[in-house]
C-alpha positions in Angstrom: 8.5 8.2 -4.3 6.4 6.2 -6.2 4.7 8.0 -9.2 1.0 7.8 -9.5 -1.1 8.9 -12.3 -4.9 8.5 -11.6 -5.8 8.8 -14.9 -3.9 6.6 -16.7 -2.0 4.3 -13.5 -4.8 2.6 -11.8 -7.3 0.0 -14.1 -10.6 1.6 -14.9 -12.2 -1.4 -13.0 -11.5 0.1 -9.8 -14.6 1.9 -8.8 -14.5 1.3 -4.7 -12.5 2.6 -2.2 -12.0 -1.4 -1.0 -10.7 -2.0 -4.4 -8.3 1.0 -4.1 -7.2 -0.3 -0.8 -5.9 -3.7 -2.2 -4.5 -2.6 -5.2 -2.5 -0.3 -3.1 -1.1 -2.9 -1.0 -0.7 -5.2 -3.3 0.9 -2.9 -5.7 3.4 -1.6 -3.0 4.5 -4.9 -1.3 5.6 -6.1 -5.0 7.7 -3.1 -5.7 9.0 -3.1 -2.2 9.5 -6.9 -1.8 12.7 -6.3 0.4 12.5 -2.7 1.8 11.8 -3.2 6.1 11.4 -0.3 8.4 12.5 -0.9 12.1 8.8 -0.3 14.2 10.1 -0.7 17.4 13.5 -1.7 19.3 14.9 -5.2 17.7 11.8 -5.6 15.9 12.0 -4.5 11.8 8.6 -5.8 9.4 8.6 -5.2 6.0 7.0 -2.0 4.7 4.7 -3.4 2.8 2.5 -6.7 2.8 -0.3 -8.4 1.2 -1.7 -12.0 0.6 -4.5 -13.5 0.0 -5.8 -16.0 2.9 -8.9 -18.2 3.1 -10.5 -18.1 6.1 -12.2 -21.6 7.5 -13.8 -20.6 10.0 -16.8 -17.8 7.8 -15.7 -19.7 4.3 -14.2 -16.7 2.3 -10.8 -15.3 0.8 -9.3 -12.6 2.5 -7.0 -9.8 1.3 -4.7 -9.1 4.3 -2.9 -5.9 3.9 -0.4 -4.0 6.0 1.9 -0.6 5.2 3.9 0.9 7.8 4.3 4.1 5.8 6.9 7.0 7.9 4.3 10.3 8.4 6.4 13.5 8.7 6.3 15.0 11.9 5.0 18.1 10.4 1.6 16.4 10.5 1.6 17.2 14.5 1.1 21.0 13.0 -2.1 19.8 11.3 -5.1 17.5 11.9 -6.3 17.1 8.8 -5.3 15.2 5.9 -2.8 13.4 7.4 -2.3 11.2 4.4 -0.3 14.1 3.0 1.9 13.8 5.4 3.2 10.3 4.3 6.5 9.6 3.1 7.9 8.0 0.1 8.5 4.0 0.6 10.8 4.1 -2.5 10.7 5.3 -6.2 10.2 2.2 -7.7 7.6 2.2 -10.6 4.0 0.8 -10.8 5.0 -2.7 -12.9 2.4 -2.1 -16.0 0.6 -5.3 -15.0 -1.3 -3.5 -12.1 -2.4 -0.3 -14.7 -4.7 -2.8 -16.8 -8.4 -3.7 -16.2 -7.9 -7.4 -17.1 
Protein backbone atom coordinates (compact mmCIF):
# COMPACT_ATOMS: atom_id res chain seq x y z
CA UNK A 1 0.00 0.00 0.00
CA UNK A 2 0.84 3.27 -0.76
CA UNK A 3 1.41 5.58 2.27
CA UNK A 4 -0.60 8.77 2.50
CA UNK A 5 -0.18 11.53 4.87
CA UNK A 6 -2.90 14.30 4.33
CA UNK A 7 -1.15 16.60 6.25
CA UNK A 8 2.04 16.71 5.04
CA UNK A 9 1.65 14.28 1.39
CA UNK A 10 -0.67 16.22 -0.79
CA UNK A 11 0.40 20.25 -1.81
CA UNK A 12 -1.64 22.74 0.11
CA UNK A 13 -2.85 24.02 -3.32
CA UNK A 14 -5.29 21.25 -3.52
CA UNK A 15 -8.50 22.72 -2.21
CA UNK A 16 -11.17 20.64 -4.74
CA UNK A 17 -12.20 17.36 -4.78
CA UNK A 18 -11.46 17.63 -8.90
CA UNK A 19 -8.00 18.59 -7.95
CA UNK A 20 -7.74 15.53 -5.52
CA UNK A 21 -9.00 13.37 -8.31
CA UNK A 22 -6.08 14.19 -10.75
CA UNK A 23 -3.43 14.24 -8.44
CA UNK A 24 -4.58 10.85 -7.46
CA UNK A 25 -4.30 9.42 -10.86
CA UNK A 26 -1.64 11.02 -11.79
CA UNK A 27 0.29 10.29 -8.71
CA UNK A 28 -0.59 6.52 -9.02
CA UNK A 29 -0.05 5.82 -12.76
CA UNK A 30 3.71 7.27 -12.18
CA UNK A 31 4.40 4.94 -9.31
CA UNK A 32 2.67 2.11 -11.03
CA UNK A 33 4.00 2.73 -14.57
CA UNK A 34 4.20 -1.17 -15.23
CA UNK A 35 1.74 -2.88 -12.69
CA UNK A 36 -1.54 -4.33 -15.07
CA UNK A 37 -4.43 -6.19 -13.53
CA UNK A 38 -6.27 -8.78 -15.87
CA UNK A 39 -10.16 -7.10 -16.10
CA UNK A 40 -11.54 -9.60 -18.05
CA UNK A 41 -10.57 -13.03 -19.97
CA UNK A 42 -7.37 -12.14 -22.34
CA UNK A 43 -7.81 -8.66 -21.75
CA UNK A 44 -5.13 -7.05 -18.89
CA UNK A 45 -5.00 -2.69 -18.77
CA UNK A 46 -2.71 -1.06 -16.65
CA UNK A 47 -3.85 -0.20 -13.15
CA UNK A 48 -3.42 3.03 -13.33
CA UNK A 49 -3.60 5.89 -16.13
CA UNK A 50 -3.54 9.38 -16.76
CA UNK A 51 -2.72 12.02 -19.61
CA UNK A 52 -3.48 14.99 -20.49
CA UNK A 53 -5.45 15.35 -23.92
CA UNK A 54 -6.76 18.41 -25.87
CA UNK A 55 -9.95 18.12 -27.03
CA UNK A 56 -10.72 19.86 -30.69
CA UNK A 57 -13.86 19.57 -30.88
CA UNK A 58 -15.07 22.15 -27.28
CA UNK A 59 -11.23 23.65 -27.33
CA UNK A 60 -9.90 22.59 -23.86
CA UNK A 61 -7.26 20.17 -22.09
CA UNK A 62 -8.45 17.26 -20.58
CA UNK A 63 -7.20 15.20 -17.62
CA UNK A 64 -8.21 11.51 -18.57
CA UNK A 65 -7.91 9.36 -15.66
CA UNK A 66 -8.55 5.65 -15.10
CA UNK A 67 -7.81 3.13 -11.86
CA UNK A 68 -8.94 -0.23 -11.86
CA UNK A 69 -8.33 -0.56 -8.07
CA UNK A 70 -9.31 -4.66 -6.70
CA UNK A 71 -12.37 -3.90 -3.85
CA UNK A 72 -12.38 -6.78 -1.22
CA UNK A 73 -15.26 -8.73 -1.38
CA UNK A 74 -16.03 -7.99 2.16
CA UNK A 75 -17.56 -4.81 0.70
CA UNK A 76 -20.77 -7.09 -0.46
CA UNK A 77 -21.28 -7.09 3.70
CA UNK A 78 -21.53 -3.34 3.55
CA UNK A 79 -23.02 -0.53 1.42
CA UNK A 80 -21.37 2.16 2.56
CA UNK A 81 -18.00 3.47 2.14
CA UNK A 82 -16.97 1.28 -0.20
CA UNK A 83 -13.73 3.15 -0.83
CA UNK A 84 -12.54 1.37 2.27
CA UNK A 85 -12.82 -1.55 0.79
CA UNK A 86 -10.08 -0.89 -1.85
CA UNK A 87 -6.98 -2.70 -2.05
CA UNK A 88 -3.41 -1.78 -2.21
CA UNK A 89 -2.00 -1.23 -6.04
CA UNK A 90 1.55 -1.50 -4.60
CA UNK A 91 3.71 0.14 -1.81
CA UNK A 92 5.55 2.31 -3.87
CA UNK A 93 6.10 5.81 -2.31
CA UNK A 94 4.55 9.22 -3.25
CA UNK A 95 7.85 10.64 -5.51
CA UNK A 96 8.30 14.15 -3.41
CA UNK A 97 7.63 16.13 -6.55
CA UNK A 98 3.78 15.55 -6.19
CA UNK A 99 3.89 16.71 -2.11
CA UNK A 100 4.86 20.47 -3.22
CA UNK A 101 2.44 23.36 -4.08
CA UNK A 102 4.71 24.61 -6.96
Amino acid sequence: MTALNPATDIPSNIDSLEKLAVWVGMSLSAINLTATALEAPGYSQRVAQSGIFYVEADNKHRALIRLSVVISPDHLASANNIWTYAQPLSDAQIPSSFKTAA
